[in-house]
ZAMARGU-4260 file (C-alpha; in steps of 0.2 Angstrom, whole numbers, plus 5000, padded with zeros to 4 digits):
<rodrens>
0) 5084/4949/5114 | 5069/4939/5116 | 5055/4945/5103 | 5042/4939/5111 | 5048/4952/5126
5) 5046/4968/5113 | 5033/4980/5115 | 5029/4987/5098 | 5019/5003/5095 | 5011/5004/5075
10) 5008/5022/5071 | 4994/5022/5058 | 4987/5037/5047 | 4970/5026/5044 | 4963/5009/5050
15) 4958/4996/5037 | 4972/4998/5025 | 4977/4981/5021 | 4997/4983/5022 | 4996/4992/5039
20) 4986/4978/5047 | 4997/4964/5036 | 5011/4974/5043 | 5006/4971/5060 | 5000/4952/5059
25) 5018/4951/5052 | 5025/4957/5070 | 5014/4947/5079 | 5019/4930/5070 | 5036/4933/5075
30) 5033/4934/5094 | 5032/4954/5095 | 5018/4961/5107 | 5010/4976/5096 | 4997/4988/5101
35) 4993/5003/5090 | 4988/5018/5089 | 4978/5027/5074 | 4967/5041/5066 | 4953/5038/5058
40) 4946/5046/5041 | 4935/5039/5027 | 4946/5026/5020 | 4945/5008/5011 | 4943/4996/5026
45) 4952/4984/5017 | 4958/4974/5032 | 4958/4979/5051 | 4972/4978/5063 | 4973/4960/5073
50) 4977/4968/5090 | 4971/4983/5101 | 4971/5001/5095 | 4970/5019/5103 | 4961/5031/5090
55) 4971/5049/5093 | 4956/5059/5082 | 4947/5060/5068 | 4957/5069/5052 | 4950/5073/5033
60) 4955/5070/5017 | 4967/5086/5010 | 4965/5096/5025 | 4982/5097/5027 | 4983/5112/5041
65) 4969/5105/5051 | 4977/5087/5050 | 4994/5096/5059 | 4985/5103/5071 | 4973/5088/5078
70) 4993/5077/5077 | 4999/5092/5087 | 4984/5089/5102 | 4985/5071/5101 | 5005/5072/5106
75) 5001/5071/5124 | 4991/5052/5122 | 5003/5047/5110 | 5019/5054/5122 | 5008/5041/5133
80) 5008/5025/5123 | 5028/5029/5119 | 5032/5028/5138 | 5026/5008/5135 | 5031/5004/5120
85) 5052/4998/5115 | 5049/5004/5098 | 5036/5014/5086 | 5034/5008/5071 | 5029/5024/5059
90) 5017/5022/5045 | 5025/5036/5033 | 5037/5049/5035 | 5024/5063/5042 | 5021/5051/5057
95) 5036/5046/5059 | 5040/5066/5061 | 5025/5064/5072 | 5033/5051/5081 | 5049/5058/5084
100) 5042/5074/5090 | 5032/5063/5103 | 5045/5053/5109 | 5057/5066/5113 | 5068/5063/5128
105) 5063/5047/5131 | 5074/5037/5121 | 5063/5026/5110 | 5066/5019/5094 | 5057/5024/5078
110) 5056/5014/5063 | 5048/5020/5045 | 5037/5011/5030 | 5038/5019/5015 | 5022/5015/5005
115) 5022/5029/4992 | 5031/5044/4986 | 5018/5058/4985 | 5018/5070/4971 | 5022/5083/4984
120) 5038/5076/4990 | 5044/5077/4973 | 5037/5094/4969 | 5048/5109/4964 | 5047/5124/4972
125) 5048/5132/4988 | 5035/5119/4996 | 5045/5103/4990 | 5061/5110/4997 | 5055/5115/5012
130) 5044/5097/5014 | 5062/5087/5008 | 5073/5095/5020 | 5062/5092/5033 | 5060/5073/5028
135) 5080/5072/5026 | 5081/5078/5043 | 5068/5065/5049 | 5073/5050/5039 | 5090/5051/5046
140) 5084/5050/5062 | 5075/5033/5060 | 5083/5020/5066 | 5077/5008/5050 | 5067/5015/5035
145) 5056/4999/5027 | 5052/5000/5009 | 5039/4992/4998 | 5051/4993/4985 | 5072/4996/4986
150) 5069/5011/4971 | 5059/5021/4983 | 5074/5019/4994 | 5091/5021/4981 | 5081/5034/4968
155) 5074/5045/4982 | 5080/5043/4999 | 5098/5040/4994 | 5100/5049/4977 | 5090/5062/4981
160) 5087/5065/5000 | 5106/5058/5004 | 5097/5049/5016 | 5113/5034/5024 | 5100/5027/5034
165) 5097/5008/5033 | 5085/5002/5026 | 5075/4985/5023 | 5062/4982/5007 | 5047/4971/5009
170) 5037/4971/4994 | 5016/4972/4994 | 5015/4952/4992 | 5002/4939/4997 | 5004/4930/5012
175) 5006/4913/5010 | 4990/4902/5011 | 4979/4911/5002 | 4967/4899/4991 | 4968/4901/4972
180) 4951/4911/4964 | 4935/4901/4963 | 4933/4890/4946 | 4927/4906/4933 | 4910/4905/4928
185) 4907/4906/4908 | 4901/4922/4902 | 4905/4937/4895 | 4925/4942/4896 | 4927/4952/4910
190) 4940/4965/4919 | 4941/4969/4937 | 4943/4988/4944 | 4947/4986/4959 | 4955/4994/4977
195) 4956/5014/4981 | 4946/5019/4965 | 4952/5039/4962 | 4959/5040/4945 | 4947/5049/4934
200) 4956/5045/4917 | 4956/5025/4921 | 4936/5026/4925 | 4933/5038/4910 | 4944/5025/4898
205) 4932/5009/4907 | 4919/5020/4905 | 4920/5022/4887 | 4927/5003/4885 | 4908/4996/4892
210) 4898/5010/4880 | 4909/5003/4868 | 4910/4985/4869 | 4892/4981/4875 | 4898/4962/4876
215) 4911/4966/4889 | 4908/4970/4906 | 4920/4979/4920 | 4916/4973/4938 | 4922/4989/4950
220) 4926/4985/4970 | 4932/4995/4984 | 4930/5010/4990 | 4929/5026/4975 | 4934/5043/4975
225) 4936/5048/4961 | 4924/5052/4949 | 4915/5057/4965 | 4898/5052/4955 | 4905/5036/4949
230) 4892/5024/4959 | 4878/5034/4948 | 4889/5033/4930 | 4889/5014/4933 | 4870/5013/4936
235) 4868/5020/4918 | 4879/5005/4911 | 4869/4988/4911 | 4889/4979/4907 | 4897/4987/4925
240) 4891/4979/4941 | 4897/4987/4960 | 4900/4978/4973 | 4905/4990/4986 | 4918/4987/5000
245) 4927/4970/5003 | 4940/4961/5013 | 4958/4956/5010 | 4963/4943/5010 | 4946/4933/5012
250) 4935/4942/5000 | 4951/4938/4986 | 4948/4923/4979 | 4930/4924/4974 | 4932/4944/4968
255) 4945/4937/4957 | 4936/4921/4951 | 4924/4933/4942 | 4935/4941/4930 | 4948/4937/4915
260) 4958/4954/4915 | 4964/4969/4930 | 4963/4984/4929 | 4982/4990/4938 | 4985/5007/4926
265) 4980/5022/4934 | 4984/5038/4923 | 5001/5048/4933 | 5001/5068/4933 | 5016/5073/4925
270) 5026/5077/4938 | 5022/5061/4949 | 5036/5047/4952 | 5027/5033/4962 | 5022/5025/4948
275) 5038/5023/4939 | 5046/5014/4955 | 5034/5002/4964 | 5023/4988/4960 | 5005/4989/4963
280) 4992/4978/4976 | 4984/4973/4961 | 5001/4965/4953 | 5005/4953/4965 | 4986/4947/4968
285) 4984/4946/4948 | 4999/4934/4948 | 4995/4923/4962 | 4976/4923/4954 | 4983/4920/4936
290) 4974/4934/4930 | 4983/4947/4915 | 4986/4964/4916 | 4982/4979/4910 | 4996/4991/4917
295) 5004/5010/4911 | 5017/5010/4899 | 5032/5010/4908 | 5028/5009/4928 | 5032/4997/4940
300) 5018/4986/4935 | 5022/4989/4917 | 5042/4983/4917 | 5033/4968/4925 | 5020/4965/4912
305) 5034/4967/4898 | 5047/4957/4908 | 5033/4941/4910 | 5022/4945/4896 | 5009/4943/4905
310) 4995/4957/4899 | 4994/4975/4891 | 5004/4990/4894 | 4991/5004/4890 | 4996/5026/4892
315) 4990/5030/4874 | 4987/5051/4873 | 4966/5050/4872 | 4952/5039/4878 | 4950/5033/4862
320) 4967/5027/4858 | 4967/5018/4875 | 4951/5009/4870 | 4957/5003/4855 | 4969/4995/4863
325) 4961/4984/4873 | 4947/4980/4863 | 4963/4971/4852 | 4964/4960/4866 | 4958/4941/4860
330) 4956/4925/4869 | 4972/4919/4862 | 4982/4931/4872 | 4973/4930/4888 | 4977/4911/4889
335) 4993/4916/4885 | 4996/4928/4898 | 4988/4915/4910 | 5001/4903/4906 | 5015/4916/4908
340) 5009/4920/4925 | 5009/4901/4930 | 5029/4900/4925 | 5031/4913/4937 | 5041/4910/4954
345) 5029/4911/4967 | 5041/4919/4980 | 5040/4933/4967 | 5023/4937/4972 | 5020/4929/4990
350) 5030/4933/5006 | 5043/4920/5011 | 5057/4925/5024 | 5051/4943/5025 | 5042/4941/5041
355) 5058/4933/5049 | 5071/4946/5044 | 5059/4961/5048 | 5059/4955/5067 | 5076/4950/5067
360) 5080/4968/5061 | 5068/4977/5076 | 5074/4966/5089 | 5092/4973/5085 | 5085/4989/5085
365) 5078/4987/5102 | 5094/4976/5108 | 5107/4992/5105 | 5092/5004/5114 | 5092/4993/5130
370) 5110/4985/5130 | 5114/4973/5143 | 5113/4984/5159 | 5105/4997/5154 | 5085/4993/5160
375) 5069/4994/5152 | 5055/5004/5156 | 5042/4995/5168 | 5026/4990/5161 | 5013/5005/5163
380) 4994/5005/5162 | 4988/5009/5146 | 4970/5009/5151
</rodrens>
């Protein structure tokens, strides 16, 4: 089936997250014609979608019940986009269940991404049950589950879950093209905090790293939750500067040409397993930027750092003891660590083929929907 023929709808829970949009200039580059349709909420806006979008309602952070009910009144315009698109393509597993729901009776294909595995899903109890069997029923329903990383898929969606399934992993990497980091000016050594700021025990260990070591200095971007009062903490802090919002991929290479370490290590709750699994944003663009790590002990980004040697694995049981850490950190190892990174593969850290095998995968999708014989839907005004 010709791609450039497919009419694909992206469901999205925010608008600006960087993977959503990448996601969709992804579809596009291969032909596919992609509209979406999206909430909006206070979120990073990382990177905006490339092609036209239908907002279904405002939603907040945590307010879980509230949120069900605004995805239950938008159903009728979302019903509405279905009827012209050949395919959804599901930001999550709650709108994918959102999805589905909407799409009932009318025979259309819904696809997927897994981005993270929330400490809910994992959760015991009568609430994780009840949100697992619901998510086993909905996963096996899709007709591809995407993955940012194959552990998210084998550990939870098949070991767990006994989800069969298929499924296809495209990791959070660069796109190709991107322009190395801006020549670093001299000054004083440097880390970067940047992305979705919301772990209180990474800002309190920084924190306690700039009081501590007056000659370093942290440089903090994107968009902060948590501590909700962190813009003021950094005001007392003459070594911390905020730069606010900025835009990826553009804003990259002169946000990484400022620094010599980052920050990728935010501190799990004990019963979290994300971070054992995946990779983080901040691995992939610390690679491409040759700029070391400073990861947890034993997550995703932290099997990375040992495997390349290429930074610190952190996850000691007080501030203090973190600290100390990485205040043992010298010049030596950093140019070190920036060798290692420059040995590394780039196709370990940059998209190459993904894009190609992602259509190729919908297209078949969409090819056993509308066998030969059986016809599409017309085109319908969307206005």
């Amino acid at each position: 089936m010709n791609q450039r023929n497919i009419r694909v709808l992206s469901l999205l829970p925010v608008i600006g997250h960087p993977r959503d949009s990448k996601r969709i200039a992804m579809l596009r580059s291969e032909g596919f014609d992609v509209r979406a349709a999206a909430f909006t909420r206070p979120y990073h806006q990382g990177r905006m979608p490339d092609c036209d979008v239908t907002f279904l309602g405002h939603i907040e952070h945590g307010r879980y019940v509230s949120r069900l009910v605004k995805m239950m009144f938008a159903i009728p315009e979302l019903r509405r986009l279905i009827r012209n698109a050949d395919l959804i393509y599901a930001s999550g597993p709650d709108l994918g269940a959102f999805a589905q729901i909407a799409a009932l009776f009318l025979g259309k294909p819904v696809v997927i991404e897994v981005g993270d595995i929330r400490k809910i899903q994992v959760s015991r109890g009568l609430v994780g049950s009840a949100l697992r069997a619901l998510e086993t029923i909905v996963a096996n329903r899709a007709s591809l589950l995407v993955s940012t990383t194959g552990a998210f898929m084998t550990e939870y969606y098949r070991n767990t879950l006994h989800v069969g399934t298929p499924y296809l992993v495209i990791e959070n990497k660069l796109e190709p093209g991107i322009d190395g980091p801006e020549p670093r000016k001299t000054g004083d050594f440097t880390i970067g905090y940047f992305g979705m700021l919301r772990c209180v025990t990474s800002w309190r260990i920084l924190e306690a790293l700039a009081a501590s070591m007056p000659t370093w200095n942290i440089l903090v971007a994107g968009m902060a939750f948590q501590p909700p009062d962190i813009e003021k903490r950094i005001e007392r802090l003459p070594n911390v500067k905020w730069l606010g919002e900025y835009k990826s991929p553009q804003d990259l290479p002169q946000l990484y040409g400022q620094v010599d370490m980052i920050w990728a290590s935010p501190f799990p709750g004990p019963d979290e397993s994300n971070w054992r699994w995946a990779r983080s944003n901040r691995f992939y663009e610390a690679c491409h930027f040759r700029k070391p790590l400073i990861v947890y002990r034993g997550s995703g980004d932290g099997n990375a750092v040992r495997t390349y040697d290429i930074g610190i694995e952190i996850g000691g049981d007080s501030i203090e003891t973190n600290v100390r850490e990485i205040n043992a950190v010298s010049k030596d190892d950093i140019e070190r660590w920036s060798r290692n990174m420059s040995e590394i593969e780039p196709s370990v850290y940059t998209l190459t083929d993904e894009s190609t095998l992602l259509g190729e995968s919908l297209a078949m999708i969409v090819g056993r929907a509308y066998p030969a014989g059986k016809r599409r839907p017309a085109l319908m005004d969307t206005e």
